[in-house]
One Martini backbone bead per residue (centre of mass of N, CA, C, O) as a GRO file, in nm:
protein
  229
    1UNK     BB    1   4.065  14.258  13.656
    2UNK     BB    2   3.892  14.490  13.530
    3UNK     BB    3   3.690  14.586  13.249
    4UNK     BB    4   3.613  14.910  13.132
    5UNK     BB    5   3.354  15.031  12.962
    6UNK     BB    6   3.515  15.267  13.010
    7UNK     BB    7   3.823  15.461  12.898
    8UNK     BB    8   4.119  15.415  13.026
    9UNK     BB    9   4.219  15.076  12.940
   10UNK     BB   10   4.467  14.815  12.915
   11UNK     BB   11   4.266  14.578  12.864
   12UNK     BB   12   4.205  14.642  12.580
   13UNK     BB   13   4.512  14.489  12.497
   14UNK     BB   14   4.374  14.164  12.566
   15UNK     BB   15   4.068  14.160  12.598
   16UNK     BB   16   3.829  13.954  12.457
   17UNK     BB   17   3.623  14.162  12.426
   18UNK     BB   18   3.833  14.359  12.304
   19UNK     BB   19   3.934  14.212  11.974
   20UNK     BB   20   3.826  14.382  11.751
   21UNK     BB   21   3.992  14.641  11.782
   22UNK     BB   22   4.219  14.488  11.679
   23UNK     BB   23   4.513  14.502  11.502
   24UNK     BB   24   4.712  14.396  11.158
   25UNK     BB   25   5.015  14.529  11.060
   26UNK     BB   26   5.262  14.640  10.910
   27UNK     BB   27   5.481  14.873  10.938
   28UNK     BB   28   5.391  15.066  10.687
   29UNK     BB   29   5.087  15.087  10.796
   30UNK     BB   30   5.166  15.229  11.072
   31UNK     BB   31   5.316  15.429  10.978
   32UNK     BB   32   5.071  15.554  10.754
   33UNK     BB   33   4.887  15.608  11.026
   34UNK     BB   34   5.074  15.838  11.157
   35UNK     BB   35   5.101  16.020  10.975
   36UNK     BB   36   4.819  16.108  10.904
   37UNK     BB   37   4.808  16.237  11.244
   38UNK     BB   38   5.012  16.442  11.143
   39UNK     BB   39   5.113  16.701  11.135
   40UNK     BB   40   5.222  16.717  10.770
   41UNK     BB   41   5.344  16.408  10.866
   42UNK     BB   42   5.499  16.527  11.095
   43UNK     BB   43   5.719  16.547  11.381
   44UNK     BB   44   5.770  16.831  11.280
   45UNK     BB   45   5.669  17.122  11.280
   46UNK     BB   46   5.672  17.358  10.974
   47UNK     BB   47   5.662  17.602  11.204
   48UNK     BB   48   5.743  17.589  11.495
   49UNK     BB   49   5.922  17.284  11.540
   50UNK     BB   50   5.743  17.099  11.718
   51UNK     BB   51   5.756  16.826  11.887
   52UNK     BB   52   5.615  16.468  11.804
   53UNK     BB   53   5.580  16.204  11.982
   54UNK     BB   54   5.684  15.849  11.989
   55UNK     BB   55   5.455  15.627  12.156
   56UNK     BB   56   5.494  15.315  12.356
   57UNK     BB   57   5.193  15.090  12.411
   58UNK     BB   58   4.948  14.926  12.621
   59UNK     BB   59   5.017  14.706  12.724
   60UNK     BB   60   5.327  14.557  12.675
   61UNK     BB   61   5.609  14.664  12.455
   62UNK     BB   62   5.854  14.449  12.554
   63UNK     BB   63   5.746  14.234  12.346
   64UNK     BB   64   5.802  14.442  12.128
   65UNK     BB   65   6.094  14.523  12.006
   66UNK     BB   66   6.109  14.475  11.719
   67UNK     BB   67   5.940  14.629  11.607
   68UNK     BB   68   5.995  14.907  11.724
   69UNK     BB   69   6.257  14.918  11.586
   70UNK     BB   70   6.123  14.915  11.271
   71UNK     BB   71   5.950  15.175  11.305
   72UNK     BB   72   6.168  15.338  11.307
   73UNK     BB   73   6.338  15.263  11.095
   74UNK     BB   74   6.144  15.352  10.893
   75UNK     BB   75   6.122  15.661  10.989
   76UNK     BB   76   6.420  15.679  10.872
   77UNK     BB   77   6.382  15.605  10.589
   78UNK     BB   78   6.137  15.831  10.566
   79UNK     BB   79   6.270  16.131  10.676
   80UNK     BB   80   6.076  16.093  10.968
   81UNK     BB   81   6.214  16.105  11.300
   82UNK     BB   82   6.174  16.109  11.584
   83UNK     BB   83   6.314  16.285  11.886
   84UNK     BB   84   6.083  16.106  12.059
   85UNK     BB   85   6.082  15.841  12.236
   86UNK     BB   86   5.835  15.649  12.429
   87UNK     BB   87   5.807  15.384  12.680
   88UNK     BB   88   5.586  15.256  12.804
   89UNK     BB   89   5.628  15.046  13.072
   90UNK     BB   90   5.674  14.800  13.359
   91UNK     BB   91   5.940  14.642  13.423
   92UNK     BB   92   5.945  14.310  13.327
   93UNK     BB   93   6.102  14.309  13.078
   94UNK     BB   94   6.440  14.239  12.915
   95UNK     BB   95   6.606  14.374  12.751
   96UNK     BB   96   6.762  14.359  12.451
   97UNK     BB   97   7.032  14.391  12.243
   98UNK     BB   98   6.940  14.516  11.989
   99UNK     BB   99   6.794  14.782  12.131
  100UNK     BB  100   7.067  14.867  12.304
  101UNK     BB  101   7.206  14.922  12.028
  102UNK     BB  102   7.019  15.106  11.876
  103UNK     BB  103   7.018  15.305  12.098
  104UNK     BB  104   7.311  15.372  12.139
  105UNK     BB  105   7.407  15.393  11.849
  106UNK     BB  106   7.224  15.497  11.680
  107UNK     BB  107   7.020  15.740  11.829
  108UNK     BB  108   7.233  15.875  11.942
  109UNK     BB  109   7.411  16.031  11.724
  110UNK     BB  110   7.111  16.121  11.619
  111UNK     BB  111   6.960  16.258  11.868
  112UNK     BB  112   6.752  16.052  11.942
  113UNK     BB  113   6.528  16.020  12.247
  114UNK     BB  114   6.524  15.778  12.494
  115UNK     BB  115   6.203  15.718  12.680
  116UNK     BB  116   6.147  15.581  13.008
  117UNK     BB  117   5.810  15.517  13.148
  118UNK     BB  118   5.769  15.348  13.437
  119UNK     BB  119   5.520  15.120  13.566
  120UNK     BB  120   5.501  14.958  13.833
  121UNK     BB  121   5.297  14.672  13.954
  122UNK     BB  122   5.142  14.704  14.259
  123UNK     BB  123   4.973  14.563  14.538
  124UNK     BB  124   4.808  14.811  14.672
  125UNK     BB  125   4.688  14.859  14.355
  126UNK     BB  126   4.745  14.622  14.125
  127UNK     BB  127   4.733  14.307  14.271
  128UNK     BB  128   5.042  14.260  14.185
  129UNK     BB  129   5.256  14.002  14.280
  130UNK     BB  130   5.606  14.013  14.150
  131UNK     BB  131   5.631  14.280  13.955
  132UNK     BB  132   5.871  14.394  14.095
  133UNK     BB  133   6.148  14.490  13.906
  134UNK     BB  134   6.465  14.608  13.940
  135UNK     BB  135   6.698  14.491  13.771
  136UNK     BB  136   6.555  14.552  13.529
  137UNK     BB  137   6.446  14.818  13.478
  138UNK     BB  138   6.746  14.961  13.536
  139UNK     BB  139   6.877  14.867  13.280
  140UNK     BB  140   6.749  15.068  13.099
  141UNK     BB  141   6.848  15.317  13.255
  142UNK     BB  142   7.178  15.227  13.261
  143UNK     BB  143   7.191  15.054  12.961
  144UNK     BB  144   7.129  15.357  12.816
  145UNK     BB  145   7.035  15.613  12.610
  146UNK     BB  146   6.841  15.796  12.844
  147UNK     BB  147   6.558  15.864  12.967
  148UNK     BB  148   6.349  15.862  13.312
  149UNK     BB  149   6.107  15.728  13.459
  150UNK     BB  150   5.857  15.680  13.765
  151UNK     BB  151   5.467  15.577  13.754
  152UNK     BB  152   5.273  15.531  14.019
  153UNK     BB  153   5.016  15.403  14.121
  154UNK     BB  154   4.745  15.530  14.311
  155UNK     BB  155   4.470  15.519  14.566
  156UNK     BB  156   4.579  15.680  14.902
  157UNK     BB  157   4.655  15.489  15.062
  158UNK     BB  158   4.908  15.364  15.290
  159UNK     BB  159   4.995  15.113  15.146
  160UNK     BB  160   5.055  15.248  14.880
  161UNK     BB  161   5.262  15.477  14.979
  162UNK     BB  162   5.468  15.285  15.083
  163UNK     BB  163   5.566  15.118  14.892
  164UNK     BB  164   5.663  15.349  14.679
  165UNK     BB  165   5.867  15.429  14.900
  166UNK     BB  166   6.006  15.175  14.858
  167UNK     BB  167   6.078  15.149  14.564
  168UNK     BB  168   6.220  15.447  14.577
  169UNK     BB  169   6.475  15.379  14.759
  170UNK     BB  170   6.596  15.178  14.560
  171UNK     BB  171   6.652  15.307  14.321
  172UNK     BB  172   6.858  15.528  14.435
  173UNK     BB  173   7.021  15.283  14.551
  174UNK     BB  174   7.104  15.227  14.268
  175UNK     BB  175   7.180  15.483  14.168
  176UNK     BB  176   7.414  15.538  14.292
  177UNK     BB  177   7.573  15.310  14.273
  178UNK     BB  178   7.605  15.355  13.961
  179UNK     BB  179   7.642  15.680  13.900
  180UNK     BB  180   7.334  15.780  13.864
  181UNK     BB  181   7.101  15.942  13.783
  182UNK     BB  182   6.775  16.015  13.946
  183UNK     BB  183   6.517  15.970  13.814
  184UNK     BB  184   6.184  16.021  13.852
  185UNK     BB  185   5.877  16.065  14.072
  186UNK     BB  186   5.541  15.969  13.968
  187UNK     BB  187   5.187  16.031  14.042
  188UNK     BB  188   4.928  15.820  13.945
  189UNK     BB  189   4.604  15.812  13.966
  190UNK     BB  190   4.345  15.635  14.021
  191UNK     BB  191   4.114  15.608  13.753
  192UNK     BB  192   3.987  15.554  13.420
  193UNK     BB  193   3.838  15.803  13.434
  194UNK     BB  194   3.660  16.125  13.481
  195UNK     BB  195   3.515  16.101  13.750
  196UNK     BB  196   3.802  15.971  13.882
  197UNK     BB  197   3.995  16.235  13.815
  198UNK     BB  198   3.808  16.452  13.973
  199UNK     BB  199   3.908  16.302  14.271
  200UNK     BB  200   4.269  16.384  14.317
  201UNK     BB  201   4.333  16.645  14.530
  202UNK     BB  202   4.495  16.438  14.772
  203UNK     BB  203   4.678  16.304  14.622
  204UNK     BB  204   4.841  16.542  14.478
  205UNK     BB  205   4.925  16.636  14.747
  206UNK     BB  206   5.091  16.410  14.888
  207UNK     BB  207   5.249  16.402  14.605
  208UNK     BB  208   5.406  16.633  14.702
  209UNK     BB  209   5.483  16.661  14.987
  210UNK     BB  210   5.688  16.385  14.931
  211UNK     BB  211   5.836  16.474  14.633
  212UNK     BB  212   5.653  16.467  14.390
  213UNK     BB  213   5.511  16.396  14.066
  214UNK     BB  214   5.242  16.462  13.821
  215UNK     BB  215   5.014  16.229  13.673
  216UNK     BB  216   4.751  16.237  13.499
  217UNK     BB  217   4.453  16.162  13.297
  218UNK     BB  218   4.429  16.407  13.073
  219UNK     BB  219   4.215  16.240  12.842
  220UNK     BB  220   3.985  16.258  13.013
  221UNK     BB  221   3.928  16.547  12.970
  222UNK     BB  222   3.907  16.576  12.730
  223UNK     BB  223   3.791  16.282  12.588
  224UNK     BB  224   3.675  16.123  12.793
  225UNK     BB  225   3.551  15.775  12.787
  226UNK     BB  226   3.603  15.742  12.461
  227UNK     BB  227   3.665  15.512  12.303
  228UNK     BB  228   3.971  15.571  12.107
  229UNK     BB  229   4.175  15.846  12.303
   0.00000   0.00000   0.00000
């Protein structure tokens, strides 16, 4: 996998190239920067009532299960918790009964919404294979009180987007099977960069035609491909 001069791109939080990057702090150091860059330091907006999403990505976040739920934690206890957590997952990490818990007694009670993001890393885009994992990534959404989507990178290749095909109609399956509604299909285009992301208007038509939505990656339009947004 390369890893990108510029852009958004998960290497950053592997690649030993960026590791001066990398912090170490601890859970309440981790809520006090982020509460730092929340309009009036909440995830409530108090003025519009307007809810700040609390998002868990990487890197894959499901080697930190027990973290992730600290970070909740603390903002439980400091009376400022997020009413929407989702968490980027590859869907290849296992749930943990901790977190399963958490999720459905605990944050389920409390209105609290978690929403599952997978996006699972295929052959004929990602280069990886056996890393889509079905048994896996569906317990989270079966196995959760949670909201889920499935994003996958496409590259517009035809065994792309068969691939993506092959493992939609998985998904159905499996979802009839367990009588739960099915996730939503998006379709993020490949491409790191912003004059990558500006050339995706192909991609986006068939993944429209196919019964798809789209994700692109906005950050790219806004804030270009410096390091850190």
């Amino acid at each position: 996998m390369p890893v990108w001069q510029y852009g958004c791109d998960s290497s950053y939080s592997w690649s030993k190239k960026y590791k001066h990057l990398a912090q170490t702090n601890t859970v309440e150091e981790v809520c006090d920067k982020l509460e730092k860059n929340l309009p009036f330091s909440q995830f409530t907006h108090p003025i519009t009532g307007q809810e700040n999403m609390l998002a868990f990505t990487g890197g894959e976040p499901m080697l930190w299960q027990k973290q992730m739920k600290a970070v909740v934690n603390e903002f439980l206890i400091r009376g400022n918790a997020p009413k929407i957590i989702t968490v980027e997952t590859n869907g290849t990490k296992p749930l943990k009964p901790e977190l399963r818990d958490f999720i459905n007694i605990y944050l389920a009670d409390m209105g609290i919404r978690w929403h599952w993001a997978i996006s699972p890393k295929t052959l004929y885009t990602a280069g990886e294979e056996g890393k889509v994992l079905p048994d896996v990534f569906m317990d989270y959404v079966q196995g959760t009180s949670s909201t889920s989507i499935f994003k996958f990178v496409c590259n517009g290749t035809e065994d792309s987007w068969e691939e993506i095909a092959y493992y939609a109609r998985q998904i159905k399956t499996m979802s009839v099977a367990n009588e739960i509604k099915m996730p939503e299909i998006w379709i993020m285009p490949a491409g790191a960069t912003k004059e990558e992301q500006e050339q995706v208007a192909d991609i986006c038509h068939e993944a429209m035609c196919r019964g798809y939505k789209v994700a692109t990656r906005n950050h790219s339009y806004v804030f270009g491909n410096a390091i850190g947004t």
